[in-house]
C-alpha positions in Angstrom: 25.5 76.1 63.8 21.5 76.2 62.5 19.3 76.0 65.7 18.5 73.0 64.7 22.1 71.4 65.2 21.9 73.1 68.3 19.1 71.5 69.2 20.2 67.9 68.3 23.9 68.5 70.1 21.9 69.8 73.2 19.9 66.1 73.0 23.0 64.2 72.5 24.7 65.7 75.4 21.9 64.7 77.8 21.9 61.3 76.6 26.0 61.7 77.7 27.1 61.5 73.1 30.7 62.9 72.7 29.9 66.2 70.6 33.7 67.4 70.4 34.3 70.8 69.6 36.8 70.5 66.5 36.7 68.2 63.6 37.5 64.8 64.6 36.6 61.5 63.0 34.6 59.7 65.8 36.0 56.0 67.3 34.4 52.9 65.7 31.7 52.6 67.8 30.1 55.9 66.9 30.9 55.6 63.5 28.8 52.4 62.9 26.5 54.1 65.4 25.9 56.8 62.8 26.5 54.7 59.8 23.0 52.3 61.3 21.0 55.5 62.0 21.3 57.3 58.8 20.7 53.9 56.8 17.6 53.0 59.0 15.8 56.6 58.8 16.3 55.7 55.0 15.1 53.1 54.6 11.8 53.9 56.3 11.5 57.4 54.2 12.0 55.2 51.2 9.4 53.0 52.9 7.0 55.6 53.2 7.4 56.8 49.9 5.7 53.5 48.4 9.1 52.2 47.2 10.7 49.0 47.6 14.2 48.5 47.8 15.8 44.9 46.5 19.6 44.1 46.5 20.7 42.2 43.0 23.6 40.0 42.7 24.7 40.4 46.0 27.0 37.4 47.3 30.3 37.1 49.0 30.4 34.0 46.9 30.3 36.4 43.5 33.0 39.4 44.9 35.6 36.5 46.4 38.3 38.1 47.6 37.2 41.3 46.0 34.3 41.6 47.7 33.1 45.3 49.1 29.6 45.1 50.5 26.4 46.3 48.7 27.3 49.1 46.0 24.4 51.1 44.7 24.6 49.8 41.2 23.5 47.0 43.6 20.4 48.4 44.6 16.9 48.0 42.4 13.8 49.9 43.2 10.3 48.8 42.8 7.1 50.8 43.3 4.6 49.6 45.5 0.8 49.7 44.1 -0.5 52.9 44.3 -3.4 51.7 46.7 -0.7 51.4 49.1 0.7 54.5 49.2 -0.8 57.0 51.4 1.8 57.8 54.2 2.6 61.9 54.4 3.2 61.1 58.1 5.6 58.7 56.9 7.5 60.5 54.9 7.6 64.0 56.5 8.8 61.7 60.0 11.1 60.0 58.1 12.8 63.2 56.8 13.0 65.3 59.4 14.5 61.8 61.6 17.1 61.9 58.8 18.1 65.8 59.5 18.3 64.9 63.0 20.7 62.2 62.7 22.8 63.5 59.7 23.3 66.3 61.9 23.9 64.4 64.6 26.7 62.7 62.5 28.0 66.3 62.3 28.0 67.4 65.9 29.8 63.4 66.5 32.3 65.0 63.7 32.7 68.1 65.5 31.5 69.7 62.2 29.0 72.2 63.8 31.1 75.0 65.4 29.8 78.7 65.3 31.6 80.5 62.1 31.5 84.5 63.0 30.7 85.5 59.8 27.5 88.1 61.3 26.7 88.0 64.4 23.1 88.5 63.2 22.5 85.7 61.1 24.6 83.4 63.1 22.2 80.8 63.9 20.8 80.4 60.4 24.5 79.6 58.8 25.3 76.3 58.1 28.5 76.8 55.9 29.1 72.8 54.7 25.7 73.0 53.7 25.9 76.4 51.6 28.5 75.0 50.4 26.9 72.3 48.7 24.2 74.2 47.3 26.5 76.5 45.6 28.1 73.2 43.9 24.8 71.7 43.1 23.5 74.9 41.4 26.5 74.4 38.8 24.9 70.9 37.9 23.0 72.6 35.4 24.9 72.7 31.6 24.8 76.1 29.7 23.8 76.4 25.8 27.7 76.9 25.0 28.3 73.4 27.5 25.8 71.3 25.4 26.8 72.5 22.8 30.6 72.1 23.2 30.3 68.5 24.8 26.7 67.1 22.9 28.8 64.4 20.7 30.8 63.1 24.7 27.1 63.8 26.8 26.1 60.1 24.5 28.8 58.3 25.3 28.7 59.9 29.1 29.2 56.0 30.7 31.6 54.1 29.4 30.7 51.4 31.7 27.0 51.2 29.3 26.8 50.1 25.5 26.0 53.9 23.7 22.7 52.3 22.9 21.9 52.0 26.7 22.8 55.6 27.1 18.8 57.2 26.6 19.8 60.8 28.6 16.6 63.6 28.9 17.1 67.4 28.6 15.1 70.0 31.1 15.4 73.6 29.6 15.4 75.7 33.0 14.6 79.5 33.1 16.2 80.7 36.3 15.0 84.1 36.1 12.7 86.5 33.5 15.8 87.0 31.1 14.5 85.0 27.8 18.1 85.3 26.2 19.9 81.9 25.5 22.8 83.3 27.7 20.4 82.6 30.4 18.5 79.4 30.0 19.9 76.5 32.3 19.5 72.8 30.9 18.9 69.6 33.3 20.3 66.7 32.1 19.2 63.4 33.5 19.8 59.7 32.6 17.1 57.4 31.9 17.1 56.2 35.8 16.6 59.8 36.3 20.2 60.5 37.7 21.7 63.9 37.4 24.2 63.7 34.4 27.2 66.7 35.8 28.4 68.8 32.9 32.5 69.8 32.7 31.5 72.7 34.2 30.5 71.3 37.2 32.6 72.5 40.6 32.3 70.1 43.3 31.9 71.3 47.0 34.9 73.0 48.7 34.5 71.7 51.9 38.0 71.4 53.3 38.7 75.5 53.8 35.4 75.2 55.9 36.5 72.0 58.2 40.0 74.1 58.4 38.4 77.3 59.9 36.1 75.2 62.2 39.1 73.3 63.6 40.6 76.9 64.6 
């Protein structure tokens, strides 16, 4: 648990929040609690970052009896005029109330426990966490991916006509090594979403979850 979890479970155990011990998924009340507070610090950082956000297509009346509440290929964003946007108080108090309630969300879950990995460096581990980041680091493609998988990366959506499909490549340079064998390569749709090569390894997370409910 990072000192700041800490600090958010001691806050939520004033105010008299469950913060159970072991994994558990929360009752409905404090999953909608959690659900509201995440999407409302978002929508203000979002806010604060000069964007507008406009829901397309959106009608019961249009999914019938298929219908499954906004989906993100719902969503449209707009830019505000730049005149407008000035708001670094905004946005640095809109991200750091998203950290508190996402982990708050975490401490509801019971996902915060102590791991003993070092005594020493206990307070700085967040293991769910680390392991994400060690799954978004493989998000970059190799030479030998692109190279492998450059005729599939055009036709990456099927959902999208091929001419639709405009993708950009970032050549990264991780470290001083100029060989090829090193060079990482970003590859981004023209929305400016992260295109995952076949390499990619998604997060681990269950091992972690099954050592915190110990």
């Amino acid at each position: 648990m990072t000192s700041e979890q800490q600090q958010v479970k001691n806050w939520m155990t004033s105010f008299g929040q469950e913060v159970p011990e072991k994994p558990t998924i929360p009752n409905k009340e404090v999953r909608l609690l959690r659900a509201k507070l995440i999407l409302e610090e978002a929508l203000e950082t979002i806010d604060a970052l000069g964007v507008d956000v406009c829901l397309t297509n959106i009608s019961k009346e249009d999914y019938q009896d298929n219908y499954r509440f906004v989906r993100f290929n719902d969503i449209e964003f707009e830019l505000m005029p730049e005149s407008s946007v000035n708001n670094l108080v905004g946005i640095a108090d809109g991200c750091e109330d998203l950290k508190v309630v996402t982990d708050g969300t975490l401490v509801a879950c019971g996902l915060c426990k102590s791991l003993e990995y070092d005594v020493k460096v206990l307070d700085e581990i967040d293991p769910l966490f680390n392991e994400v980041m060690r799954s978004n680091w493989t998000k970059f493609w190799t030479y030998e991916v692109m190279r492998a998988n450059w005729s599939k990366l055009w036709t990456y959506e099927e959902s999208k006509q091929v001419s639709d499909n405009i993708y950009f490549v970032t050549k990264i340079k991780l470290n001083l090594d100029t060989s090829r064998e090193s060079t990482k390569y970003l590859v981004k749709d023209k929305n400016g979403k992260i295109i995952k090569p076949p390499s990619y390894l998604p997060p681990n997370l269950q091992p972690i979850i099954d050592e915190l409910s110990k």
